[in-house]
MARSEBA-95122 format. One record per atom (N, C-alpha, C, O): residue in three letters; x, y, z. Coordinates in steps of 0.001 Angstrom, whole numbers, plus 500000, padded with zeros to 6 digits. Each point is the difference from the previous one (the first is absolute). Layout:
<lummars>
AlaXYZ/...
</lummars>
This chain:
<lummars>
Unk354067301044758393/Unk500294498783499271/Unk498686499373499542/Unk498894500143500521/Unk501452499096498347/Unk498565499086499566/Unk500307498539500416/Unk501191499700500086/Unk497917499399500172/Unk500434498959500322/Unk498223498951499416/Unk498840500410500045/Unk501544498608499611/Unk498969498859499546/Unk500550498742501047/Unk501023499320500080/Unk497794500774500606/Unk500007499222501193/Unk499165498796500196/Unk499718499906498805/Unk499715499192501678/Unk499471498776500035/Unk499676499813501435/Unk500855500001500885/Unk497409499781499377/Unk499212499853501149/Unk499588498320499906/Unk499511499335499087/Unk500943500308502343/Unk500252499904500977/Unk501232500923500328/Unk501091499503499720/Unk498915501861500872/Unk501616500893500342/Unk500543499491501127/Unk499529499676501090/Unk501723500314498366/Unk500690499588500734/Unk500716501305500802/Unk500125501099499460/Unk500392498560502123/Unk500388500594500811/Unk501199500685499472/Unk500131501117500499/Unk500888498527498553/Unk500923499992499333/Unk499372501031498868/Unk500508501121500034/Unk498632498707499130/Unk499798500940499013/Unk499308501339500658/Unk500026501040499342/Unk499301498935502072/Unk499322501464500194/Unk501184500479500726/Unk499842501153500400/Unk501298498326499897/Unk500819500659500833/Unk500792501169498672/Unk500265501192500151/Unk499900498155498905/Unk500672500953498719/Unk499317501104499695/Unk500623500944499514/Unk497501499191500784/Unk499600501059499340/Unk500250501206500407/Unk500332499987501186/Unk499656501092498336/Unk499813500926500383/Unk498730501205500144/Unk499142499849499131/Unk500592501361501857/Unk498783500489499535/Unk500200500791499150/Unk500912500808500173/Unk498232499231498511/Unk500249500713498906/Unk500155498422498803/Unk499432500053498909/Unk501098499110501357/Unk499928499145499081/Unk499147499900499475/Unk498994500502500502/Unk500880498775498138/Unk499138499481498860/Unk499961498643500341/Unk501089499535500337/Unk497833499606499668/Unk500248498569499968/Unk498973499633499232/Unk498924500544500252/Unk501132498405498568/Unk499298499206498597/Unk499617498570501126/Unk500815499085499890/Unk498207500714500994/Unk499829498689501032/Unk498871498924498721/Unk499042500163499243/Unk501889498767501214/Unk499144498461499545/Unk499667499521500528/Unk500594500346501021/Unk498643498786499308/Unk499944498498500878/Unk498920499978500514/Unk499148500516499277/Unk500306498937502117/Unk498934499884500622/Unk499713501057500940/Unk500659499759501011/Unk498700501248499127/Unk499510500719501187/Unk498500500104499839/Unk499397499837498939/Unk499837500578502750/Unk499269499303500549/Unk499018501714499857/Unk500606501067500097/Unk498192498879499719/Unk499599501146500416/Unk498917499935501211/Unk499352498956500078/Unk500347502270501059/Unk499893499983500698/Unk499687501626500759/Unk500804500932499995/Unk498035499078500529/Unk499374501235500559/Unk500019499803501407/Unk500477499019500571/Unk498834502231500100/Unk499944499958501607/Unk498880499010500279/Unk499758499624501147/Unk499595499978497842/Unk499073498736501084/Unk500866498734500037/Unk500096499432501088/Unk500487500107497948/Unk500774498834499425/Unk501111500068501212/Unk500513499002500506/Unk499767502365499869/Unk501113500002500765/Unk500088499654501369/Unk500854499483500721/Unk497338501215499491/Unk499720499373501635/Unk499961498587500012/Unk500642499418500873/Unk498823500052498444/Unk500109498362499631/Unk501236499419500592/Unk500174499422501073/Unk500866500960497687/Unk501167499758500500/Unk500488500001501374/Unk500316499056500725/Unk499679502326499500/Unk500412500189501441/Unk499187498995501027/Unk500621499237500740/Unk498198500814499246/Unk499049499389500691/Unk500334498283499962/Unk499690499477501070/Unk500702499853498225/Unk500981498927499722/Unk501423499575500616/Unk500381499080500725/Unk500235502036498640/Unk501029499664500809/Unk500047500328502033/Unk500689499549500915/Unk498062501552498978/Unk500200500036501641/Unk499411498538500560/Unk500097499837501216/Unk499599499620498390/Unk499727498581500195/Unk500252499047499992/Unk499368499016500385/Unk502258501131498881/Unk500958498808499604/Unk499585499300499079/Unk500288498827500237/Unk498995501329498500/Unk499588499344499231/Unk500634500187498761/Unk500811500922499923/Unk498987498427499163/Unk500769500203498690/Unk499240501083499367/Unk498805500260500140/Unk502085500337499135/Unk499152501265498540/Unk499644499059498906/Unk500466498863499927/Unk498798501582499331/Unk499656499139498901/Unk500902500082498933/Unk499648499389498991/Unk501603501303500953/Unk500800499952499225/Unk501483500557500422/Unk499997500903500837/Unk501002498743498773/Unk501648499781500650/Unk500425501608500086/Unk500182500581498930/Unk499979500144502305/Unk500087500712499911/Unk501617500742499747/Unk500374501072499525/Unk500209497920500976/Unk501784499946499728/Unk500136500668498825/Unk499595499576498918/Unk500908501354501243/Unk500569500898498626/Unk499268500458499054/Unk500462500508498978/Unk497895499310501358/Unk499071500267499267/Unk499646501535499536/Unk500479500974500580/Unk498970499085498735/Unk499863501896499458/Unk498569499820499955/Unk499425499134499340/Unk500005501776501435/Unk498379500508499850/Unk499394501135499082/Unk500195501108500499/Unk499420498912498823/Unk499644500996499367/Unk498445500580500575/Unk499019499271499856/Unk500857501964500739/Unk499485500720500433/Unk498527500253499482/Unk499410500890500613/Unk499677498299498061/Unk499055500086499174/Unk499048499330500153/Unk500230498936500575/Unk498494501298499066/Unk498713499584499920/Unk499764499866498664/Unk499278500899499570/Unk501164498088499407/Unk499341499853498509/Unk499295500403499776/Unk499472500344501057/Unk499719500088497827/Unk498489500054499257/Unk500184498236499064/Unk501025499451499595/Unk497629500125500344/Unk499683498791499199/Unk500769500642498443/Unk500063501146499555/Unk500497497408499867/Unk500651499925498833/Unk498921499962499120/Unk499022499289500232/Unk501088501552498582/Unk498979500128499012/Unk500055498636499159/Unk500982499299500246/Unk498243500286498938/Unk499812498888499136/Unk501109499657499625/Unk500444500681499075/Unk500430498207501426/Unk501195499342499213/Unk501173500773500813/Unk501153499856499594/Unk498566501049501666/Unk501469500711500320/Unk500158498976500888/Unk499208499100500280/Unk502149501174500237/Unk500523499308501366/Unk499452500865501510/Unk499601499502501053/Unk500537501715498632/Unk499441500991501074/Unk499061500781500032/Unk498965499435499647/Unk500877501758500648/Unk499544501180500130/Unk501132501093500438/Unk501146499812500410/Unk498049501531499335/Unk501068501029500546/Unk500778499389501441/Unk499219499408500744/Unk501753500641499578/Unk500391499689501553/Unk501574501452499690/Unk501048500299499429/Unk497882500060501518/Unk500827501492500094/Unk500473500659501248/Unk499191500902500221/Unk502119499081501099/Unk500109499983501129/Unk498821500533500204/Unk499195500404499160/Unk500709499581502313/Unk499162500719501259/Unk500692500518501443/Unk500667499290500752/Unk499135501561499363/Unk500769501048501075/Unk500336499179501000/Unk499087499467500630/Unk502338500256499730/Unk500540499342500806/Unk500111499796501383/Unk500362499001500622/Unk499065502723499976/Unk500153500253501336/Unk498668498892500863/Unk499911499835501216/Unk499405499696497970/Unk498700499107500609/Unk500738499048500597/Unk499497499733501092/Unk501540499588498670/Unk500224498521499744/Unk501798500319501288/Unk500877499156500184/Unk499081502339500453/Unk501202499698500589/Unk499626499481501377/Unk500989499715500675/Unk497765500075499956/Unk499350499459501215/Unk500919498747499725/Unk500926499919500808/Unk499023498794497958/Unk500159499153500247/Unk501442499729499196/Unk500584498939500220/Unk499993502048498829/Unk501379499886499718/Unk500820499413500294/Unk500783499568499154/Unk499393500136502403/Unk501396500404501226/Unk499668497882499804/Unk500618499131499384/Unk498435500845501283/Unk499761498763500449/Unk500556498635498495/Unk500561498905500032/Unk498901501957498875/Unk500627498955498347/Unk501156500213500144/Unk500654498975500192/Unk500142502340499793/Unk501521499763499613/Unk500802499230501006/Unk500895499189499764/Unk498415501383501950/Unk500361498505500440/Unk500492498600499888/Unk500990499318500266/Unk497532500574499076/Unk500254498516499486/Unk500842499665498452/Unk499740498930499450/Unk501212501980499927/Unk500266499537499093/Unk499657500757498668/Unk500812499945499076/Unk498036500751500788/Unk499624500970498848/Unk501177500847499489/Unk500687500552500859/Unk499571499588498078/Unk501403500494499200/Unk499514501393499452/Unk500539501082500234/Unk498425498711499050/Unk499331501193499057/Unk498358500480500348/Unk499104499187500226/Unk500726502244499765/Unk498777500313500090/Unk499626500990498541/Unk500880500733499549/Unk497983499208499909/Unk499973500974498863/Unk498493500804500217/Unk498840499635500192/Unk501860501653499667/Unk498601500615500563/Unk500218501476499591/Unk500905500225499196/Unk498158501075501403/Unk500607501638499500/Unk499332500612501386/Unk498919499837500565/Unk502158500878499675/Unk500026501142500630/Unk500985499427501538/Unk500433498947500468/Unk499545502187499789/Unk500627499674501571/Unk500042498945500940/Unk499085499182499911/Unk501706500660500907/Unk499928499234500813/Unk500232500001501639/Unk501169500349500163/Unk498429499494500661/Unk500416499991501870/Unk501314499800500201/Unk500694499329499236/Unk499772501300501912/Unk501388499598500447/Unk499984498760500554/Unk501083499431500142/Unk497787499961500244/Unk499894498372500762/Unk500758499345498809/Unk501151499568500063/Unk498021500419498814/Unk500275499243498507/Unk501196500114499579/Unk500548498941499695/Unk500464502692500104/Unk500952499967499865/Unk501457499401500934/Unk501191499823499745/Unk497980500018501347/Unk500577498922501086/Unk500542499317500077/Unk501152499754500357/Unk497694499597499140/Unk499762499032499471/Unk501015499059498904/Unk500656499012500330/Unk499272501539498419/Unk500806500178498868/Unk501442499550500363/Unk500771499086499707/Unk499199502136501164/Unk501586500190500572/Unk500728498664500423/Unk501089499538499658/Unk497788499929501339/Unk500398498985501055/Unk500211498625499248/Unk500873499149500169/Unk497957500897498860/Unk499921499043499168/Unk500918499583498749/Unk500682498976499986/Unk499256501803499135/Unk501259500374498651/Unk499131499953498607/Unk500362499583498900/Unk497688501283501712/Unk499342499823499074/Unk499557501461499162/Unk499839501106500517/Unk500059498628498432/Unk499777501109499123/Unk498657500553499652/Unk499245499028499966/Unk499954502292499703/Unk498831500173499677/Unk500183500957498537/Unk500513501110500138/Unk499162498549498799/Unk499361500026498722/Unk499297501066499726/Unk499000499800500689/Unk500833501226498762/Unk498750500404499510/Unk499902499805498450/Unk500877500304499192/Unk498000499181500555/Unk498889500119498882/Unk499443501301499329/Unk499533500837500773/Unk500458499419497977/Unk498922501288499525/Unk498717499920500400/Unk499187499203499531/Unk500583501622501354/Unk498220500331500470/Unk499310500399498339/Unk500371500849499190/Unk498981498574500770/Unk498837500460498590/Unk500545499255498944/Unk500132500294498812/Unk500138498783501759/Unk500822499151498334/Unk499630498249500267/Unk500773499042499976/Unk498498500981500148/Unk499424498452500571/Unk500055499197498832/Unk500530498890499950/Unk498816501793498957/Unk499896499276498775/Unk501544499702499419/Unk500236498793499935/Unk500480501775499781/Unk501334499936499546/Unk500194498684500917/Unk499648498867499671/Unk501034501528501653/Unk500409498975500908/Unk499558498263499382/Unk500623499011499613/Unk498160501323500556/Unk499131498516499437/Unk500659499099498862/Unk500315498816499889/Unk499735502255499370/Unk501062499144498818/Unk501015499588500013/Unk500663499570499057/Unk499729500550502601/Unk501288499480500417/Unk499738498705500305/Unk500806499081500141/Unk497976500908499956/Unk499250498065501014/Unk499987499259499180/Unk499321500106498979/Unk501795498543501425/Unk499666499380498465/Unk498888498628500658/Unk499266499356499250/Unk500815500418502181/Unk498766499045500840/Unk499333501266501154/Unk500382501096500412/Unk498453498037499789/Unk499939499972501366/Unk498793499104500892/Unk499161499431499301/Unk500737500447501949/Unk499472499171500809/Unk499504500427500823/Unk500383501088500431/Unk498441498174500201/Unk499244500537501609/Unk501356498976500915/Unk500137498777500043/Unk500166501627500190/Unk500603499340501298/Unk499242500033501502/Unk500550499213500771/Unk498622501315499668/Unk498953500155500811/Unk499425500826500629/Unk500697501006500138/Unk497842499095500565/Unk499241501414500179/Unk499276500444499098/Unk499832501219499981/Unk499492497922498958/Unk499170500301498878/Unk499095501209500739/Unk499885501104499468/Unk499469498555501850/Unk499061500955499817/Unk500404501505500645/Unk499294500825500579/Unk502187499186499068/Unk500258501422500060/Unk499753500407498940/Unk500014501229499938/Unk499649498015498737/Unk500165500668498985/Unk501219500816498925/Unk500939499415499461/Unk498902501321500477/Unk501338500509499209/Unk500854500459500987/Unk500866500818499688/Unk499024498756501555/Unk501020500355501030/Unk500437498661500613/Unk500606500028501071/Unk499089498626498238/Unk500432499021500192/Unk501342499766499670/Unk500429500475498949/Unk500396498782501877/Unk501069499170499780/Unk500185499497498658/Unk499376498966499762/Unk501799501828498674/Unk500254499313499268/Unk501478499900499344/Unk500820500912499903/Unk499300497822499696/Unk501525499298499650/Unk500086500851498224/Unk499326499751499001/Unk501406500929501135/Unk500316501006498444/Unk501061499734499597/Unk500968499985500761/Unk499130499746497983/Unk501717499181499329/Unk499942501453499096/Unk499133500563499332/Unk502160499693500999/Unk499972502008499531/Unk501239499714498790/Unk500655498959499966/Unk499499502095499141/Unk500988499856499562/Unk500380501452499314/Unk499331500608499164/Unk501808499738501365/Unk500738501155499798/Unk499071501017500538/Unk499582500834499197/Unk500094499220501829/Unk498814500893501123/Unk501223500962500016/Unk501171499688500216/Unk498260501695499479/Unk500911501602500411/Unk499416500322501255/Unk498873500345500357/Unk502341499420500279/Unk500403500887501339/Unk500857500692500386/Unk501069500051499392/Unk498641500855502006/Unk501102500830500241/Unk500060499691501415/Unk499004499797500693/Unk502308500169499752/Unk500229499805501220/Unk500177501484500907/Unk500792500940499938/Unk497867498681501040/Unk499737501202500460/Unk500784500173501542/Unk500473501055500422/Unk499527497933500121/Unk500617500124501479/Unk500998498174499522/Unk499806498912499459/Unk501202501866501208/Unk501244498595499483/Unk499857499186501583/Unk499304500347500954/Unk501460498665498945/Unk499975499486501276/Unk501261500437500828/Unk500637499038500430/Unk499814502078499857/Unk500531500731500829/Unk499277501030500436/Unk500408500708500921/Unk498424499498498465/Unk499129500764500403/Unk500448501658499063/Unk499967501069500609/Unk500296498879498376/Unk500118501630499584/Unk498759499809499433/Unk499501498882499872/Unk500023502044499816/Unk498544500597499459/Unk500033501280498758/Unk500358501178500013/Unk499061497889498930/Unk499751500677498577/Unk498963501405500834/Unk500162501123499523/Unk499368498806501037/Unk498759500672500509/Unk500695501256500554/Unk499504501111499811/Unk501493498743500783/Unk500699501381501004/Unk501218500155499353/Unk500527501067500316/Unk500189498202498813/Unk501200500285499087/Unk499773501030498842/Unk500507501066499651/Unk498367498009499868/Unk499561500828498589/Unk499720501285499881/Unk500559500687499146/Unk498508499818501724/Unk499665501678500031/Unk500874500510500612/Unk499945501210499784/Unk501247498427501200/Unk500986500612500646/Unk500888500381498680/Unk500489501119499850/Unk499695497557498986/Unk501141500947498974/Unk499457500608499284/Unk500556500771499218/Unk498244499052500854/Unk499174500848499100/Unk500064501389500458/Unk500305500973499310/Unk499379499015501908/Unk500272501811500434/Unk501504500688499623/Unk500309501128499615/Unk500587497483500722/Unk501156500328500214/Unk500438500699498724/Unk500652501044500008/Unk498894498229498739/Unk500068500390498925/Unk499544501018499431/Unk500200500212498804/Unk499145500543501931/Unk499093501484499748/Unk501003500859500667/Unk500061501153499573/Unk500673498545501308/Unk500738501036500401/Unk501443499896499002/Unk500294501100499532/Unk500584497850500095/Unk500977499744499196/Unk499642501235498774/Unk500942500757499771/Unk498173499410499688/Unk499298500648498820/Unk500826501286500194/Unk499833500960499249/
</lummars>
């Protein structure tokens, strides 16, 4: 199915997706690497607030490049997801709806997902620039001196995704090449 969806996600809209879906995403999501993430974590193990609402929030998995003269961005093109499953478990916890990122993921994370009713995204690896032209803002929200691995507020619009692990936990990752074989033998 295709679906055009709207971030802040709701618990209600990732429960419909499926893995294999298409989704056209708008709205606000947050981007965010494994340092940004220890932060986080490192925060909340402390009882402290995040610097931004994590309730139903969607992270996008990227480190920008600086926006050229007059852009809103730079390339922001995922980054390999398996970095960021140390602290996964502990966001969807609290409320995190969406993650956007490429490649695989831990069974903690898919667990996770499960327990939670949250969905993970993948992005085209090598397509940063395209993506970008999806940004119609964006913001330091905090951690400047991570740099392009800082905390930022991105107002996206019609962002292409695919829903890679649903929140029942099936997996684009172990589905896909299974019909794919399957389909070599049908022949």
């Amino acid at each position: 199915m295709e679906y055009k969806l709207t971030a802040p996600l709701s618990k209600a809209d990732a429960a419909k997706l499926r893995a294999g879906d298409t989704v056209l995403l708008s709205g606000t999501i947050y981007t965010a690497r494994d340092a940004a993430h220890k932060r986080l974590c490192a925060l909340a193990a402390e009882g402290k607030p995040l610097p931004f609402a994590i309730e139903d929030a969607v992270v996008y998995y990227a480190g920008p490049t600086p926006a050229r003269p007059g852009g809103v961005i730079g390339s922001v093109g995922p980054t390999t997801s398996y970095r960021m499953d140390a602290y996964a478990p502990t966001l969807l916890d609290m409320g995190q709806t969406g993650m956007i990122g490429k490649g695989a993921r831990g069974p903690e994370v898919v667990a996770a997902m499960r327990r939670t009713g949250a969905v993970y995204f993948a992005a085209i690896g090598g397509a940063g620039a395209a993506i970008s032209a999806c940004v119609q803002s964006a913001e330091l929200v905090c951690w400047e001196d991570l740099g392009s691995e800082a905390v930022r507020r991105l107002c996206v619009r019609d962002m292409p995704l695919t829903v890679v692990i649903d929140s029942r936990g099936e997996n684009l990752y172990e589905s896909g090449p299974a019909a794919y074989r399957e389909s070599l033998r049908v022949r």
